[in-house]
C-alpha positions, 0 to 999 in steps of 0.5 A, a space after each residue: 771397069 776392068 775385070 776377069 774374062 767371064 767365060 774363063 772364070 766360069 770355066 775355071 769355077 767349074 772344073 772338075 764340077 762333079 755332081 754339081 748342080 747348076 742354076 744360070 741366070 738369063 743371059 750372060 750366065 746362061 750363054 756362058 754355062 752352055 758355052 761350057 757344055 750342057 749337062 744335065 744338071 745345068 738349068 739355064 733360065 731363060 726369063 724370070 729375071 731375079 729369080 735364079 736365086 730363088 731356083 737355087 734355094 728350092 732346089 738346095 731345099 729339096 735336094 739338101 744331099 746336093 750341092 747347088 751352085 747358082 751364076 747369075 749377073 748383077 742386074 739380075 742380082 739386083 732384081 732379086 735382091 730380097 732373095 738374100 734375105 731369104 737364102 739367110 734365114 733358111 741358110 742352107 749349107 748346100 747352096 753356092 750363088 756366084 754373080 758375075 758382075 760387070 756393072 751393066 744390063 747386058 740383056 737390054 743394052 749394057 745400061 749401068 746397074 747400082 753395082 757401077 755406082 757403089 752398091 756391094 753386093 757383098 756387103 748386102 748379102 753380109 747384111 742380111 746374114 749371109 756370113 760366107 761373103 767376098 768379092 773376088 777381082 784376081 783369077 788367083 782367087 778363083 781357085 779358092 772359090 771352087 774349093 769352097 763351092 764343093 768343101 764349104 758347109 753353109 751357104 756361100 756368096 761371091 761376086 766375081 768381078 769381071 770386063 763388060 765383054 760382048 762375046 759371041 751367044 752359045 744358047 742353051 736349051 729354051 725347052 723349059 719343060 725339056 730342061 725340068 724333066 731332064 734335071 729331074 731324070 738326073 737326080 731322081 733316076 729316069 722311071 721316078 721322073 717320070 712318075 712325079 
């Protein structure tokens, strides 16, 4: 399969990011994150494999004020698949899930997922009501993507297809107490972070 380079297509799906918070799946996505810098409103998973869709819909939830992109992989997508079931029926208009996909198990030995075997992600995510669905296979789409990201007011889908590429690991934080505490202090302020 030939697709996007996933570093740059996440580096153009966040430029100019602002407050945006961001949720990486394990993996690719968190790697890919942390290659990019590391922000304080970055929450790169580090286990829990299916379940960065469910940490963006808490966080969505508790901080509806904020927009909350998460990146995840297929695989992990696919894990979590029920997740979409869920992000539609609460639809919070504040949450952005963006899956690279490029159709293997990067973390456990680049085995094929569903997605190289015809499963739509789209068309599942659509299905389960999630209206603002699209697949992207053109850097030229990208732009449009982050447009929607910070203007779009419900909850946004998109797979971004991209090459099966083994790209050296930028790792970020493994603290995951740090890594709580410190998007905590970002969006509460550091003395009400520290209360709570």
């Amino acid at each position: 399969m030939n697709g996007l380079s996933r570093r740059a297509a996440l580096a153009e799906i966040l430029r100019e990011r602002n407050d945006l918070i961001v949720v990486a799946g394990l993996g690719s996505p968190a790697y890919d994150l942390a290659s990019i810098g590391n922000e304080n409103l970055d929450f790169p998973m580090w286990g829990a494999m299916g379940g960065a869709a469910m940490v963006g819909l808490g966080i969505a939830l508790a901080q509806p004020q904020r927009r909350v992109l998460v990146i995840t992989g297929d695989g992990e997508m696919l894990m979590g698949i029920g997740s979409l079931a869920t992000i539609a029926v609460q639809r919070p208009r504040n949450l952005r899930l963006v899956v690279m996909d490029n159709q293997q198990f990067g973390e456990t030995g680049h085995q094929r997922t569903h997605t190289a075997f015809g499963t739509d992600l789209v068309a599942v995510a659509r299905g389960c009501g999630i209206v603002h669905a699209r697949s992207i296979f053109d850097a030229n789409d990208l732009a449009d993507l982050r447009r929607d990201i910070h203007a779009l007011d419900d909850t946004l889908f998109a797979v971004v297809n991209i090459s099966a590429q083994e790209l050296p690991r930028v790792l970020p934080p493994r603290d995951g107490a740090y890594l709580a505490q410190r998007m905590r202090a970002a969006l509460l302020g550091e003395a009400d972070a520290l209360e709570t």
